[in-house]
C-alpha positions in Angstrom: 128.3 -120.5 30.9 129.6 -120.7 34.3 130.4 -118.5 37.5 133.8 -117.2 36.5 135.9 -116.1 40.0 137.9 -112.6 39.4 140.2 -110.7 41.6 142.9 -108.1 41.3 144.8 -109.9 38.6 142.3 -110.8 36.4 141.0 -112.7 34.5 140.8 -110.0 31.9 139.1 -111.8 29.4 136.9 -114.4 29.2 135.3 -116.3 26.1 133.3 -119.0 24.9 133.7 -119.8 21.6 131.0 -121.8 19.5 130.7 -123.1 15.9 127.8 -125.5 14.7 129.1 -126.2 11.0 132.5 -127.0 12.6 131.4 -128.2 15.7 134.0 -125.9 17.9 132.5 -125.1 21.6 135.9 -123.6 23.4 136.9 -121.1 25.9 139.5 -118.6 26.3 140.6 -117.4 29.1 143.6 -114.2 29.3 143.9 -114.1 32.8 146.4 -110.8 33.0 148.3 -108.9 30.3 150.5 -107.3 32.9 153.8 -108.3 31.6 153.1 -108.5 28.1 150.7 -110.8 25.3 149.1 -113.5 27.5 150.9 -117.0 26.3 149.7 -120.2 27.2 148.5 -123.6 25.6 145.4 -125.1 24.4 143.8 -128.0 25.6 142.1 -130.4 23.9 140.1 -132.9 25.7 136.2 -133.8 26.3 135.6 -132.5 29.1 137.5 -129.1 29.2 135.2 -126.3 31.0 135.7 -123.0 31.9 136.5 -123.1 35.7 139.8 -125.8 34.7 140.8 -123.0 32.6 140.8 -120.1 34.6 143.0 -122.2 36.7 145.5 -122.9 34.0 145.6 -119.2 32.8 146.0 -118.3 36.7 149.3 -120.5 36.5 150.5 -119.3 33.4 150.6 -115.9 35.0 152.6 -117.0 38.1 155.1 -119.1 35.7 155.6 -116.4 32.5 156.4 -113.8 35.4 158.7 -116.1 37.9 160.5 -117.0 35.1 160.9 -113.2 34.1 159.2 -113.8 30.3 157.7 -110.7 28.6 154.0 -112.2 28.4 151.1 -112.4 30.7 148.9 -115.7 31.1 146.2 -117.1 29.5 145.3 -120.6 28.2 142.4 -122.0 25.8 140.2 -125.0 26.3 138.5 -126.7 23.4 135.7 -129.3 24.6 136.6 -132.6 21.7 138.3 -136.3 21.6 141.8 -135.0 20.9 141.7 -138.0 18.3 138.7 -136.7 16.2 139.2 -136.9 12.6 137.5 -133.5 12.7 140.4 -131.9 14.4 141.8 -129.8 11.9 138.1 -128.0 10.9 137.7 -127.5 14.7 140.8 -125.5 15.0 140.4 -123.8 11.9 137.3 -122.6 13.2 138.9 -121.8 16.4 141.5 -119.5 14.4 138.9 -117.9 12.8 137.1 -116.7 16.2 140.1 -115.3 17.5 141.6 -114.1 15.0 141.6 -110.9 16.6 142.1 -111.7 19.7 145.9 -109.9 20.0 146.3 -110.5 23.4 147.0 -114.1 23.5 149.5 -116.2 22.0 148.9 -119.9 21.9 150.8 -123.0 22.5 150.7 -126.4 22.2 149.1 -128.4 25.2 147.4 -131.7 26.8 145.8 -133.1 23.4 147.1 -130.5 20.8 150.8 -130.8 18.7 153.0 -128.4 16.9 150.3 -129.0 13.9 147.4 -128.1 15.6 149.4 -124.2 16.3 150.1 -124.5 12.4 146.7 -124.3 11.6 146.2 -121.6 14.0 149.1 -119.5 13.1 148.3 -120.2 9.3 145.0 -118.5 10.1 146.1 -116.1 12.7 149.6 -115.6 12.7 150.2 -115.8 16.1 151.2 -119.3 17.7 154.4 -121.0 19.2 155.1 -124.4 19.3 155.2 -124.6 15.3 156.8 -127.2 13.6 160.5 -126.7 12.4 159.6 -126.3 8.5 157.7 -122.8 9.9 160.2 -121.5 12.0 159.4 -122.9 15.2 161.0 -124.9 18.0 158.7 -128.0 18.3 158.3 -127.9 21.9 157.4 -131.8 22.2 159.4 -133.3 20.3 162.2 -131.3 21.7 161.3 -132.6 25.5 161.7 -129.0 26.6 159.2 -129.3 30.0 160.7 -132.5 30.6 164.8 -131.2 30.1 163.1 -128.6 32.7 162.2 -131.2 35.2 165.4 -132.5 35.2 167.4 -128.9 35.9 164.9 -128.5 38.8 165.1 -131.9 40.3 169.0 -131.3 40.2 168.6 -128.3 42.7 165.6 -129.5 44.6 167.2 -132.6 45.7 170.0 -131.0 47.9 166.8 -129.8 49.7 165.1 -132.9 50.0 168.4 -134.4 51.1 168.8 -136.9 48.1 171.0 -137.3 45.2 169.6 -137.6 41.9 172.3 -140.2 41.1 170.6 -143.9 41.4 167.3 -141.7 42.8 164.8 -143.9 42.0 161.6 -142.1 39.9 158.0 -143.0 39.1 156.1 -140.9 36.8 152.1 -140.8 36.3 151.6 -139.6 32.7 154.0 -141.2 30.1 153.1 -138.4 27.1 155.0 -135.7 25.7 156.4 -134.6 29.1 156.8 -138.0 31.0 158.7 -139.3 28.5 161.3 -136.0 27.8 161.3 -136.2 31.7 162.4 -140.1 32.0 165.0 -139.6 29.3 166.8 -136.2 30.8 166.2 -137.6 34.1 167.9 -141.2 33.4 170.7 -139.2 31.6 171.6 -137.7 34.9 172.1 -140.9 36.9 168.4 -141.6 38.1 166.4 -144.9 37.7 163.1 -144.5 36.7 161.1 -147.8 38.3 157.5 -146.8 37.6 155.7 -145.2 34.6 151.9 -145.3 34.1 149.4 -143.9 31.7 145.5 -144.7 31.4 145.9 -148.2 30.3 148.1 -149.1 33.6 151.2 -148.7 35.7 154.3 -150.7 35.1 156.9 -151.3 38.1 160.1 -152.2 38.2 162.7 -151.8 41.5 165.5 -152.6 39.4 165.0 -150.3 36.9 162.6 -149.3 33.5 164.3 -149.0 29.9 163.8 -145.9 28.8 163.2 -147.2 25.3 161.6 -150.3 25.7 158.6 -148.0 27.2 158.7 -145.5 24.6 158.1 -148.1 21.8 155.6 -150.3 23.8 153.7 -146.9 24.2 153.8 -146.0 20.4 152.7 -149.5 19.5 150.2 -150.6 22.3 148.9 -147.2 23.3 149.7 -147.8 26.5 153.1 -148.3 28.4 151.2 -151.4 30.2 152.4 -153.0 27.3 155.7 -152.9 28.1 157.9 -156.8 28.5 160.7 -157.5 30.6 161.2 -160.1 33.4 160.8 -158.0 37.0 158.0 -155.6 35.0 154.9 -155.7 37.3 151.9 -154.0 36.0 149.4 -151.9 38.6 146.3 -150.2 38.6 147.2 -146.5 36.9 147.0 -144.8 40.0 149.4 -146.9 42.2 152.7 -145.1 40.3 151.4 -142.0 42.5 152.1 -144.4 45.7 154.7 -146.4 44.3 158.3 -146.4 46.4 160.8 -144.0 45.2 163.1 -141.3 45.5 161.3 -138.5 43.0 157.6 -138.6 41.8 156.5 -136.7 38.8 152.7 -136.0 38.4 152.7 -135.3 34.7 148.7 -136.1 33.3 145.9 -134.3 34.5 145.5 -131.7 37.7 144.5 -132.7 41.6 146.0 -136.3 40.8 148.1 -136.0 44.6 144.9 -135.1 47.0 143.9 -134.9 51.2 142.8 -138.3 49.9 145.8 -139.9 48.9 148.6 -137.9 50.1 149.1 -140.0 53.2 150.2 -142.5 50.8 152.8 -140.6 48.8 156.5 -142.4 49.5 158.4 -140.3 47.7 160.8 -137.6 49.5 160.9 -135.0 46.3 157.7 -134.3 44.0 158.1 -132.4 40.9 155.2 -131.2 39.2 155.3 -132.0 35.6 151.7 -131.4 34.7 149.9 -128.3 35.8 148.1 -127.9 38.9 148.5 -131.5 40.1 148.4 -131.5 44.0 145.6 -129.8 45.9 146.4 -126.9 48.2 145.5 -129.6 50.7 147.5 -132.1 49.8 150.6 -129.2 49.9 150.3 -128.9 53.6 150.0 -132.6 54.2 152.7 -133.8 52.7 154.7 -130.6 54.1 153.8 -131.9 57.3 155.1 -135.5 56.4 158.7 -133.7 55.1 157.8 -134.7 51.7 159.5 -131.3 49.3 156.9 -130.4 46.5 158.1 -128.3 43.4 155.0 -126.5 42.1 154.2 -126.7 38.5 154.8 -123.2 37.6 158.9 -123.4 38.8 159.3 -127.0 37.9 157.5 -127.7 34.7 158.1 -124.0 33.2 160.7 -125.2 30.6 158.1 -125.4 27.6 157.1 -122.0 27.9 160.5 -120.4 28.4 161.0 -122.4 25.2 158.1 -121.1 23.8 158.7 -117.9 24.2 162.4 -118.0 23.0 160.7 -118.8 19.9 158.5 -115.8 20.0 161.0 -113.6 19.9 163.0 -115.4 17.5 165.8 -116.9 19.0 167.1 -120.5 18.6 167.4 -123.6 20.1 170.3 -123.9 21.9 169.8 -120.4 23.0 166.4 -122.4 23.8 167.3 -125.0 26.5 170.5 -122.7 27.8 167.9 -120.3 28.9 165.2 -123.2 30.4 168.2 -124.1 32.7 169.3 -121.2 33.9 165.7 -119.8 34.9 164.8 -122.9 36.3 167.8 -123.5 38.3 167.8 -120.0 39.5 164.0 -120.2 40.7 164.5 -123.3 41.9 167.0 -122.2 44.7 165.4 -118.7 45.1 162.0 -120.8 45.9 163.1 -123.4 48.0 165.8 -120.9 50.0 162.9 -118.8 50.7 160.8 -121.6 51.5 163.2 -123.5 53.7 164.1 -119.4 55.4 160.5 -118.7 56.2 159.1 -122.5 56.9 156.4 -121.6 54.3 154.9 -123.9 51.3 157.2 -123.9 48.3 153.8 -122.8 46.3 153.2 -120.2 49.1 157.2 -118.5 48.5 157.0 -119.5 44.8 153.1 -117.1 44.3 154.7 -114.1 46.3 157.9 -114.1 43.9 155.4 -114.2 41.3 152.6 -111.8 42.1 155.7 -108.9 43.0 156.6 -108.6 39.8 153.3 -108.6 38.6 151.5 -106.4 40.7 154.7 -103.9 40.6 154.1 -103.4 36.5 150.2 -102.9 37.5 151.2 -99.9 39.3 153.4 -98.7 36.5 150.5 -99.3 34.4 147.5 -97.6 36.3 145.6 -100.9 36.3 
């Protein structure tokens, strides 16, 4: 157990989650049901506690209601190697425990896949993210965070006075959403020079292929296995300082810090993964003229997505919708930023919590 921090919002539920026989320890956090079922995705990693979930749930609020969805926020946290080869029995047993929990819907997330939410939903039936033989718009191998990135970064570079044409990009994370990002990204004009993942960072000034990463990743493990004559390869961390136009924190939370944020050269950061740049950091690189895109407008495509295939509606239908919300809260964020010389993630909460807080009234909560 640990010291759970509530206010007005939420969370409204909090639960741990434990199996022996399958050896399942989770948590489950619905942070508000304001808006509707609380929808957000499930981790999988080793060290996954409580506290990083409440977080995530706290986001998935902000995002489902800036980007006006019919759902609430919550997110799930299961404590194992995402490569166990007890994976399946674990969520299984996960199903099982919430089974009846009706006010959250989950979603594919850092360590789980499409087949992970058809074991849930096969137990529950309630998940999004399924694969396509169920009904569901695979929200990976569809790139839709990453096709999301893109929309954003072609609004928020007018504010951060570039053009995404020949911007050059560097992205720390090459999974799911680094790689969607670097291929919708590249399809607009920009040059990705840097990727990195655990096993290293790979630079290049003139200019990564797109494909020659993806296959080095799917048969090395690691993009540092990529070849080519001007590749360099870094420490995993250096893509986050590496010179470029765009940067796209897209792994793990606090990866752009008070610690390193002096270092940042990038003039636009879009945040791909959730909750990657400290408060701190924020004001920092404010203070520098650096433009940060917090997670919840910029990286919101997979749960728009997600929730077009909740209520049934198809893919095309899918990504029209992820760039028209994005685009739209984009601008409204940054305008309002830029208007009141306030933190993007300062204008982008207040848009957010409005809506939220105006339905709790409604409601009598």
């Amino acid at each position: 157990m640990c010291n759970i921090k509530y206010d007005e919002l939420g969370p409204l539920k909090v639960l741990h989650l434990h199996s022996s026989s399958a050896g399942l320890n989770a948590v489950v956090v619905v942070d508000n049901v304001a808006l509707g079922p609380a929808m957000g995705g499930v981790r999988v990693r080793r060290q996954v506690n409580a506290e990083e979930v409440r977080r995530l749930a706290r986001t998935m609020t902000l995002k489902n209601s800036i980007a006006g969805l019919p759902h609430g926020g919550g997110k799930a946290g299961i404590s194992l190697d995402p490569s166990s080869p007890d994976k399946k029995k674990v969520f299984q047993a996960f199903a099982a425990l919430t089974e009846n929990l009706n006010e959250y819907i989950p979603g594919p997330d850092m360590g789980s896949d499409e087949e992970c939410m058809a074991w849930i939903y096969e137990e529950t039936g309630r998940a999004v993210g399924l694969p396509e033989r169920m009904g569901g718009l695979p929200l990976d191998r569809l790139g839709a965070t990453g096709y999301g990135l893109s929309e954003c970064a072609e609004v928020a570079c007018r504010y951060a006075g570039i053009g995404l044409e020949g911007a050059r990009v560097a992205i720390h994370g090459f999974g799911s959403v680094g790689k969607a990002a670097a291929k919708f990204m590249a399809l607009k004009g920009a040059v990705i020079v840097a990727a990195a993942d655990i096993g290293g960072t790979v630079f290049d000034p003139a200019g990564l292929d797109i494909d020659g990463l993806v296959k080095a990743k799917d048969k090395t493990g690691s993009v540092a296995g990529y070849q080519s004559a001007g590749a360099m390869r870094q420490k995993p961390w250096e893509v986050l300082t590496a010179p470029c136009d765009i940067l796209i924190p897209a792994a793990t939370a606090d990866v752009i810090n008070i610690d390193n944020a002096g270092s940042i050269k990038a003039k636009l950061i879009l945040q791909g993964a959730n909750l990657p740049v400290t408060r701190q950091a924020e004001e920092a690189l404010q203070k520098r003229g650096i433009l940060s895109v917090p997670d919840f407008i910029a990286n919101a495509g997979g749960v728009i997505m997600a929730a077009m295939e909740y209520a049934k509606k198809g893919k095309d239908e899918a990504f029209k919708t992820i760039s028209r919300k994005i685009r739209e809260n984009t601008e409204l964020v940054l305008e309002k930023a830029k208007k009141e010389n306030e933190l993007p993630v300062k204008a982008a909460t207040e848009l957010a919590l409005g809506r939220i807080k105006e339905e709790m009234e409604k409601a009598g909560l």
